[in-house]
C-alpha positions as CSV (number, residue, x, y, z in Angstrom):
1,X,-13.8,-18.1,-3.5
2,X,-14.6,-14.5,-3.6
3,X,-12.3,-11.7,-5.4
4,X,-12.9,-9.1,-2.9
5,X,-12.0,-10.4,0.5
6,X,-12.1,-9.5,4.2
7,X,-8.4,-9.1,4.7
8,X,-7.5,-10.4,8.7
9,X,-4.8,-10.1,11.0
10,X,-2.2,-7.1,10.3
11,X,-3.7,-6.9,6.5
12,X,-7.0,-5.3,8.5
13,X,-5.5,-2.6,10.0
14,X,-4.9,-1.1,5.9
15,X,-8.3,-1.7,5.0
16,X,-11.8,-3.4,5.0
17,X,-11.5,-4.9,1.6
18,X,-9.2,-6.1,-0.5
19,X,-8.9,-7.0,-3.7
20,X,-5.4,-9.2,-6.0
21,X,-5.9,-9.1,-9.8
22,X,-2.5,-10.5,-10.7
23,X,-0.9,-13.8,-9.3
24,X,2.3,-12.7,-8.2
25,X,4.5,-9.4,-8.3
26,X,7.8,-8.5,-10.4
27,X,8.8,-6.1,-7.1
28,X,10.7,-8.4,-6.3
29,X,11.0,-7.0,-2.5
30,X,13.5,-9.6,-0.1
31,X,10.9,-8.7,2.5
32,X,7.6,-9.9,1.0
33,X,5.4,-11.7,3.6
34,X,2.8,-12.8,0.0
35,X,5.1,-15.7,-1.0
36,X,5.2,-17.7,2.4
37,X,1.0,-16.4,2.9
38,X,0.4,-18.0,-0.6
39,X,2.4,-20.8,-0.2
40,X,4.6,-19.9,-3.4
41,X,7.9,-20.2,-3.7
42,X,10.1,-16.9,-3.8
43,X,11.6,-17.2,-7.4
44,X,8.2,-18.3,-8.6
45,X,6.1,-15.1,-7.1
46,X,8.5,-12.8,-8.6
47,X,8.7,-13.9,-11.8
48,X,6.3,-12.6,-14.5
49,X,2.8,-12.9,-13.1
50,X,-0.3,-13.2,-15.0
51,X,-3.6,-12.2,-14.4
52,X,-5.8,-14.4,-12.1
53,X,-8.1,-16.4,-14.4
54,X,-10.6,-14.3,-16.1
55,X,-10.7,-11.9,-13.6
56,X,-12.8,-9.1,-14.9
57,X,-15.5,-11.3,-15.4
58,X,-15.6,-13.1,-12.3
59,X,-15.1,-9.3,-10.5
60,X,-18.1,-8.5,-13.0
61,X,-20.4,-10.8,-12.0
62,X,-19.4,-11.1,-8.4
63,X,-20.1,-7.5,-8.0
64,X,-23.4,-7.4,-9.7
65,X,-24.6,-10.3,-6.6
66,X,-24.7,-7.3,-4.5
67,X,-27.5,-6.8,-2.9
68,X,-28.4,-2.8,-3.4
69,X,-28.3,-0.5,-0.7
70,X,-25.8,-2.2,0.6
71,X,-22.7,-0.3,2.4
72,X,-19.7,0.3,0.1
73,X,-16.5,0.2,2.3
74,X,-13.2,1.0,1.0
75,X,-11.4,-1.7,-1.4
76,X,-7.6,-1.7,-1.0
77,X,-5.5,-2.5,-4.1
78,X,-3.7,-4.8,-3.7
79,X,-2.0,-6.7,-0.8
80,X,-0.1,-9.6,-2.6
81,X,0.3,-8.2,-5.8
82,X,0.7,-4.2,-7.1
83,X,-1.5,-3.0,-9.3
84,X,1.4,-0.6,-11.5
85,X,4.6,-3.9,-11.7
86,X,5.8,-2.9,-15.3
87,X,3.9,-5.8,-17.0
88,X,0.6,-5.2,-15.4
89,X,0.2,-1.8,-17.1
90,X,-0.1,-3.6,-20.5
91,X,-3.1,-5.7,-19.7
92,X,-5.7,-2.7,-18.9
93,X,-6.8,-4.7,-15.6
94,X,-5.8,-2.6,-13.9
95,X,-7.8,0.4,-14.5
96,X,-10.8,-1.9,-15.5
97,X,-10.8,-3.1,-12.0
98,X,-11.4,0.6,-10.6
99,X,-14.0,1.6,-12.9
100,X,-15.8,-1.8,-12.4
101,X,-16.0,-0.9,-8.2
102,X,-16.7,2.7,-8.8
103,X,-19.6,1.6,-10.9
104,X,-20.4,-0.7,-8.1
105,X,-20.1,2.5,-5.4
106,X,-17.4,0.9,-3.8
107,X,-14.3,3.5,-3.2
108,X,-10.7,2.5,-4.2
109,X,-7.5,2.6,-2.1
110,X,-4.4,2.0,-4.9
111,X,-1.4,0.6,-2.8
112,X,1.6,0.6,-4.9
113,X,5.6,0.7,-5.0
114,X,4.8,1.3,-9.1
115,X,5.6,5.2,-8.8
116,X,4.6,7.0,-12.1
117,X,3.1,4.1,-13.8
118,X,0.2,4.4,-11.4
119,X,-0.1,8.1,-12.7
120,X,-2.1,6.8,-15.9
121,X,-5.5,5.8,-14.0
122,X,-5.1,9.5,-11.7
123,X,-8.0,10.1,-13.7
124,X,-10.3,7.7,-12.0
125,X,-9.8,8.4,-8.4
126,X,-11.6,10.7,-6.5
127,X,-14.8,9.7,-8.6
128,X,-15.8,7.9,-5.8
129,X,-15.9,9.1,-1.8
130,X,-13.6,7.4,0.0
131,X,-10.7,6.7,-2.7
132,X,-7.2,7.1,-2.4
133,X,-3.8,7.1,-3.7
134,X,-1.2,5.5,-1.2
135,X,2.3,4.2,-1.4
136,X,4.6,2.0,0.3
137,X,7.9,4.0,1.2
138,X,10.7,1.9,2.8
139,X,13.5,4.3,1.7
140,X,15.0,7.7,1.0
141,X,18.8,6.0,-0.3
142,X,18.1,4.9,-3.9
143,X,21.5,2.4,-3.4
144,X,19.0,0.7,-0.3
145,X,15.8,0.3,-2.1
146,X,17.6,-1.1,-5.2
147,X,19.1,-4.0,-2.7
148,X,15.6,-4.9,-1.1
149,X,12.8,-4.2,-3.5
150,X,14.8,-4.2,-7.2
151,X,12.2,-4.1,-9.5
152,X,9.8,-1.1,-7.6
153,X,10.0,2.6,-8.3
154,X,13.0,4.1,-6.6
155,X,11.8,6.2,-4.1
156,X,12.2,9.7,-5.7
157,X,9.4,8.2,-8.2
158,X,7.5,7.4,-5.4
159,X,7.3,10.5,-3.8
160,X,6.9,12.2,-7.3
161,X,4.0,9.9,-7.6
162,X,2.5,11.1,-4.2
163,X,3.0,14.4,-4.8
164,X,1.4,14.3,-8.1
165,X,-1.8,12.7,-6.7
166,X,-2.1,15.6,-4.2
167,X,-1.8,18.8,-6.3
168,X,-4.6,16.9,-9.0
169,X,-6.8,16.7,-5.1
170,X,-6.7,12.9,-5.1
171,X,-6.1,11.9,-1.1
172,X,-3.0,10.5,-0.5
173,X,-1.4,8.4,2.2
174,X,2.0,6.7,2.8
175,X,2.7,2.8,4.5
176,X,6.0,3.3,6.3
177,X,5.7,-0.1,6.6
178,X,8.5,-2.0,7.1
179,X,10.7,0.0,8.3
180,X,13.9,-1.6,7.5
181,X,16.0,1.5,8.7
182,X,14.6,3.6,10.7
183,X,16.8,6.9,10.6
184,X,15.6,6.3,6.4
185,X,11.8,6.3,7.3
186,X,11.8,9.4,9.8
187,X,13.8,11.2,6.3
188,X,10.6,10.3,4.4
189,X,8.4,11.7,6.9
190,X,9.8,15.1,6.8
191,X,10.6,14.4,3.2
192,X,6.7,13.6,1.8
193,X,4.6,15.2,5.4
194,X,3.5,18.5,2.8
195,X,1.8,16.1,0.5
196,X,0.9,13.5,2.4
197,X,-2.6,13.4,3.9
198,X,-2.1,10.3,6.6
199,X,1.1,8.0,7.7
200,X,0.7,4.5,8.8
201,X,3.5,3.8,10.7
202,X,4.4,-0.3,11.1
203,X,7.5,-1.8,12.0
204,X,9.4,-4.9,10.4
205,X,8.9,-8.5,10.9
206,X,9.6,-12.1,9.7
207,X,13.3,-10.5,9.4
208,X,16.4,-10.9,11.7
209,X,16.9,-7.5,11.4
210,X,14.0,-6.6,12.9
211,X,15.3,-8.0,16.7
212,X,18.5,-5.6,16.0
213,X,16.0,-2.0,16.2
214,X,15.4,-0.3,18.9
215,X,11.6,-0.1,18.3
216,X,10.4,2.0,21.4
217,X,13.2,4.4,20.6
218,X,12.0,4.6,16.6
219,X,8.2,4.7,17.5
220,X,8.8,7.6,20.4
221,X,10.9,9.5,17.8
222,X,8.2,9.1,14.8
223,X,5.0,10.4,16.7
224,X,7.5,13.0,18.1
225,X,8.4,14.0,14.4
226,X,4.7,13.5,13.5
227,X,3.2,15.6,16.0
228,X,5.8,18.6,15.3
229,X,4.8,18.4,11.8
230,X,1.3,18.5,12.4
231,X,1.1,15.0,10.2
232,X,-1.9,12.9,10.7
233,X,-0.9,9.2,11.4
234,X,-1.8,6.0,12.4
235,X,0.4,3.4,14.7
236,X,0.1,-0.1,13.4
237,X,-0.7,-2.7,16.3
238,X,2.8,-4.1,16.5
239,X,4.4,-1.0,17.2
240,X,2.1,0.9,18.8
241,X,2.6,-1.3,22.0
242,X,5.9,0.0,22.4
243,X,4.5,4.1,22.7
244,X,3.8,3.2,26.9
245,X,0.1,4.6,26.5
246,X,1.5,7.3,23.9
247,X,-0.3,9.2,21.1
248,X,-1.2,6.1,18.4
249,X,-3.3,7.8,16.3
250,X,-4.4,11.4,15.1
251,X,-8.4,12.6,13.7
Protein backbone atom coordinates (compact mmCIF):
# COMPACT_ATOMS: atom_id res chain seq x y z
CA UNK A 1 0.00 0.00 0.00
CA UNK A 2 1.19 3.34 -0.94
CA UNK A 3 2.51 6.09 1.75
CA UNK A 4 1.20 8.98 -0.12
CA UNK A 5 -2.48 8.43 -0.71
CA UNK A 6 -5.49 9.99 -2.45
CA UNK A 7 -7.40 11.09 0.57
CA UNK A 8 -11.62 10.71 -0.26
CA UNK A 9 -14.68 11.81 1.10
CA UNK A 10 -14.37 15.09 3.58
CA UNK A 11 -10.37 14.34 3.92
CA UNK A 12 -10.38 15.70 -0.06
CA UNK A 13 -11.78 18.83 0.44
CA UNK A 14 -7.99 19.63 2.70
CA UNK A 15 -5.98 18.35 0.01
CA UNK A 16 -4.92 16.11 -2.98
CA UNK A 17 -2.36 14.04 -1.14
CA UNK A 18 -1.74 12.92 1.97
CA UNK A 19 0.75 11.53 3.69
CA UNK A 20 0.75 9.59 7.97
CA UNK A 21 4.38 8.87 9.20
CA UNK A 22 3.45 7.89 12.69
CA UNK A 23 0.75 5.25 13.80
CA UNK A 24 -1.24 6.99 16.13
CA UNK A 25 -1.31 10.58 17.88
CA UNK A 26 -0.60 11.60 21.62
CA UNK A 27 -3.35 14.70 21.01
CA UNK A 28 -5.40 12.90 22.51
CA UNK A 29 -8.48 15.01 20.97
CA UNK A 30 -12.21 13.37 22.34
CA UNK A 31 -13.32 14.21 18.78
CA UNK A 32 -10.89 12.27 16.67
CA UNK A 33 -12.69 10.67 13.65
CA UNK A 34 -8.76 8.49 12.98
CA UNK A 35 -9.46 5.92 15.70
CA UNK A 36 -12.97 4.60 14.36
CA UNK A 37 -11.39 5.19 10.37
CA UNK A 38 -8.40 2.90 11.45
CA UNK A 39 -10.22 0.65 13.23
CA UNK A 40 -8.11 1.33 16.57
CA UNK A 41 -9.29 1.47 19.73
CA UNK A 42 -9.34 5.08 21.47
CA UNK A 43 -6.81 4.37 24.37
CA UNK A 44 -4.63 2.53 21.91
CA UNK A 45 -4.31 5.57 19.23
CA UNK A 46 -3.49 7.89 21.84
CA UNK A 47 -1.01 6.24 23.51
CA UNK A 48 2.71 6.65 22.41
CA UNK A 49 2.80 6.08 18.73
CA UNK A 50 5.67 4.87 16.81
CA UNK A 51 6.71 5.44 13.49
CA UNK A 52 5.09 3.32 10.59
CA UNK A 53 7.65 0.56 9.74
CA UNK A 54 10.70 1.93 8.06
CA UNK A 55 9.05 4.69 6.70
CA UNK A 56 11.69 6.85 5.21
CA UNK A 57 12.74 4.14 3.14
CA UNK A 58 9.63 2.93 1.91
CA UNK A 59 8.75 7.04 1.29
CA UNK A 60 12.38 6.87 -0.39
CA UNK A 61 11.82 4.40 -2.77
CA UNK A 62 8.24 4.96 -3.36
CA UNK A 63 9.01 8.43 -4.46
CA UNK A 64 11.91 7.59 -6.67
CA UNK A 65 8.99 5.20 -8.93
CA UNK A 66 7.79 8.48 -10.11
CA UNK A 67 7.66 8.80 -13.36
CA UNK A 68 9.46 12.44 -14.19
CA UNK A 69 7.56 15.16 -15.55
CA UNK A 70 5.05 14.15 -13.71
CA UNK A 71 2.54 16.82 -11.87
CA UNK A 72 3.55 17.46 -8.20
CA UNK A 73 0.25 18.30 -6.32
CA UNK A 74 0.25 19.41 -2.79
CA UNK A 75 0.92 16.67 0.09
CA UNK A 76 -0.96 17.36 3.23
CA UNK A 77 0.72 16.34 6.60
CA UNK A 78 -0.93 14.50 8.21
CA UNK A 79 -4.61 13.51 8.52
CA UNK A 80 -4.53 10.63 11.28
CA UNK A 81 -1.52 11.50 12.94
CA UNK A 82 0.45 15.15 13.59
CA UNK A 83 3.58 15.63 12.44
CA UNK A 84 4.82 18.00 15.83
CA UNK A 85 2.95 15.34 19.01
CA UNK A 86 5.81 15.83 21.63
CA UNK A 87 7.50 12.39 20.90
CA UNK A 88 7.55 12.75 17.21
CA UNK A 89 10.02 15.62 17.28
CA UNK A 90 12.66 13.26 18.69
CA UNK A 91 12.70 10.85 15.77
CA UNK A 92 13.81 13.42 12.87
CA UNK A 93 10.89 11.95 10.65
CA UNK A 94 9.48 14.49 10.63
CA UNK A 95 11.57 16.88 8.84
CA UNK A 96 13.08 14.01 6.71
CA UNK A 97 9.72 13.47 5.35
CA UNK A 98 9.63 17.27 3.93
CA UNK A 99 12.96 17.36 2.50
CA UNK A 100 12.43 13.82 0.96
CA UNK A 101 9.04 15.48 -1.15
CA UNK A 102 10.66 18.70 -1.77
CA UNK A 103 13.52 16.81 -3.38
CA UNK A 104 10.83 14.95 -5.19
CA UNK A 105 9.05 18.56 -6.29
CA UNK A 106 6.17 17.74 -4.45
CA UNK A 107 4.92 20.87 -2.14
CA UNK A 108 4.10 20.31 1.57
CA UNK A 109 0.96 21.37 3.58
CA UNK A 110 2.07 20.80 7.58
CA UNK A 111 -1.43 20.32 9.47
CA UNK A 112 -0.78 20.42 13.01
CA UNK A 113 -2.31 21.12 16.73
CA UNK A 114 1.83 20.84 17.74
CA UNK A 115 2.09 24.80 18.07
CA UNK A 116 5.87 25.77 18.49
CA UNK A 117 7.27 22.42 18.10
CA UNK A 118 6.41 22.73 14.36
CA UNK A 119 8.52 25.95 14.41
CA UNK A 120 11.89 23.78 14.08
CA UNK A 121 11.37 22.66 10.28
CA UNK A 122 10.04 26.73 9.35
CA UNK A 123 13.14 26.43 7.60
CA UNK A 124 12.02 24.09 5.01
CA UNK A 125 8.80 25.42 3.78
CA UNK A 126 8.46 27.75 1.19
CA UNK A 127 11.38 25.81 -0.64
CA UNK A 128 8.84 24.42 -2.66
CA UNK A 129 5.68 26.28 -4.60
CA UNK A 130 2.74 25.33 -3.14
CA UNK A 131 3.79 24.66 0.64
CA UNK A 132 2.17 25.72 3.60
CA UNK A 133 1.89 26.01 7.23
CA UNK A 134 -1.74 25.37 8.55
CA UNK A 135 -3.33 24.66 11.90
CA UNK A 136 -6.27 23.24 13.39
CA UNK A 137 -7.96 25.89 15.81
CA UNK A 138 -11.01 24.59 17.76
CA UNK A 139 -10.63 27.11 20.56
CA UNK A 140 -9.84 30.52 21.98
CA UNK A 141 -10.63 29.31 26.06
CA UNK A 142 -7.39 27.49 27.18
CA UNK A 143 -9.82 25.69 30.11
CA UNK A 144 -11.91 24.21 26.67
CA UNK A 145 -9.14 22.92 24.60
CA UNK A 146 -7.48 21.35 27.67
CA UNK A 147 -10.95 19.26 28.08
CA UNK A 148 -11.16 18.08 24.39
CA UNK A 149 -7.73 17.90 22.83
CA UNK A 150 -5.31 17.51 26.20
CA UNK A 151 -2.17 16.77 24.91
CA UNK A 152 -2.13 19.59 21.73
CA UNK A 153 -0.78 23.11 21.91
CA UNK A 154 -3.12 25.32 23.79
CA UNK A 155 -4.33 27.70 21.47
CA UNK A 156 -2.23 30.84 22.26
CA UNK A 157 0.70 28.43 20.92
CA UNK A 158 -1.17 27.90 18.06
CA UNK A 159 -1.77 31.16 17.01
CA UNK A 160 1.88 32.07 17.99
CA UNK A 161 2.81 29.31 15.73
CA UNK A 162 0.73 30.84 12.78
CA UNK A 163 1.80 34.02 13.31
CA UNK A 164 5.34 33.07 13.31
CA UNK A 165 5.05 31.21 9.96
CA UNK A 166 3.63 34.48 8.42
CA UNK A 167 6.10 37.20 9.38
CA UNK A 168 9.23 34.46 8.12
CA UNK A 169 6.62 34.56 4.52
CA UNK A 170 5.73 30.89 4.84
CA UNK A 171 1.67 30.78 3.68
CA UNK A 172 -0.43 30.02 6.28
CA UNK A 173 -4.01 28.77 6.74
CA UNK A 174 -6.30 27.76 9.60
CA UNK A 175 -8.99 24.43 9.74
CA UNK A 176 -11.80 25.77 11.89
CA UNK A 177 -12.77 22.47 11.80
CA UNK A 178 -14.75 21.19 14.22
CA UNK A 179 -16.28 23.76 15.49
CA UNK A 180 -17.29 22.51 18.79
CA UNK A 181 -18.45 26.12 20.01
CA UNK A 182 -19.13 28.28 17.74
CA UNK A 183 -19.19 31.81 19.53
CA UNK A 184 -15.16 30.29 20.24
CA UNK A 185 -14.36 29.85 16.44
CA UNK A 186 -15.80 33.25 15.14
CA UNK A 187 -13.18 34.74 18.29
CA UNK A 188 -10.42 33.00 16.37
CA UNK A 189 -11.33 34.43 13.26
CA UNK A 190 -11.06 37.95 14.28
CA UNK A 191 -8.35 36.76 16.60
CA UNK A 192 -5.76 35.05 13.77
CA UNK A 193 -7.63 36.87 10.20
CA UNK A 194 -4.17 39.49 10.14
CA UNK A 195 -1.98 36.48 9.77
CA UNK A 196 -3.88 34.09 8.37
CA UNK A 197 -3.83 33.67 4.50
CA UNK A 198 -7.14 31.29 4.06
CA UNK A 199 -9.87 29.78 6.56
CA UNK A 200 -11.56 26.50 6.01
CA UNK A 201 -14.52 26.59 7.76
CA UNK A 202 -16.23 22.93 8.69
CA UNK A 203 -18.64 22.09 11.20
CA UNK A 204 -18.77 19.13 13.78
CA UNK A 205 -19.79 15.64 13.41
CA UNK A 206 -19.86 12.08 14.80
CA UNK A 207 -20.77 14.20 18.14
CA UNK A 208 -24.21 14.72 19.93
CA UNK A 209 -23.36 18.01 20.26
CA UNK A 210 -23.26 18.71 16.95
CA UNK A 211 -27.43 18.23 16.53
CA UNK A 212 -27.56 20.97 19.58
CA UNK A 213 -25.90 24.07 16.92
CA UNK A 214 -27.63 26.10 15.14
CA UNK A 215 -25.49 25.57 11.99
CA UNK A 216 -27.21 27.94 9.39
CA UNK A 217 -27.09 30.64 12.07
CA UNK A 218 -23.04 29.91 12.68
CA UNK A 219 -22.27 29.53 8.88
CA UNK A 220 -24.37 32.97 7.95
CA UNK A 221 -22.48 34.66 10.89
CA UNK A 222 -18.89 33.26 9.76
CA UNK A 223 -18.91 34.34 5.97
CA UNK A 224 -20.57 37.60 7.40
CA UNK A 225 -17.46 38.01 9.78
CA UNK A 226 -15.21 36.78 6.92
CA UNK A 227 -16.31 39.03 4.25
CA UNK A 228 -16.05 42.21 6.72
CA UNK A 229 -12.62 41.20 7.41
CA UNK A 230 -11.73 40.85 3.94
CA UNK A 231 -10.44 36.96 4.98
CA UNK A 232 -10.15 34.55 2.26
CA UNK A 233 -12.13 31.27 3.10
CA UNK A 234 -13.40 28.17 2.09
CA UNK A 235 -16.89 26.49 3.18
CA UNK A 236 -16.42 22.76 3.73
CA UNK A 237 -19.33 20.64 1.98
CA UNK A 238 -21.23 19.94 5.12
CA UNK A 239 -21.74 23.31 6.08
CA UNK A 240 -21.77 25.03 3.18
CA UNK A 241 -25.28 23.53 2.33
CA UNK A 242 -26.72 25.48 5.03
CA UNK A 243 -25.47 29.24 3.34
CA UNK A 244 -29.08 28.99 0.96
CA UNK A 245 -26.90 29.73 -2.26
CA UNK A 246 -24.56 32.13 -0.10
CA UNK A 247 -20.91 33.11 -0.57
CA UNK A 248 -18.84 29.43 0.04
CA UNK A 249 -15.77 30.45 -1.09
CA UNK A 250 -13.39 33.49 -1.86
CA UNK A 251 -10.25 33.75 -4.85
Amino acid sequence: MSLIYEPAGRAREYAPLALNPYNGCTHGCSYCFAPAVLHKPRAVFHADPAPRADVIAKLERELDREPAGKPRPPVLLCFTTDLYQPRAAETGISRRAIELLHEYGYPVQVLTKGGMRSAVDFDLLGAVAGDAYAATLTFIEPAASAEWEPGAALPAERLAALALAHAEGITTWASLEPVVDPEQTLALIREAHGYVDLFKVGKLNYDPLAKTIDWPAFAARAVALLEELGARYYVKNDLRRYLGGGDATTD
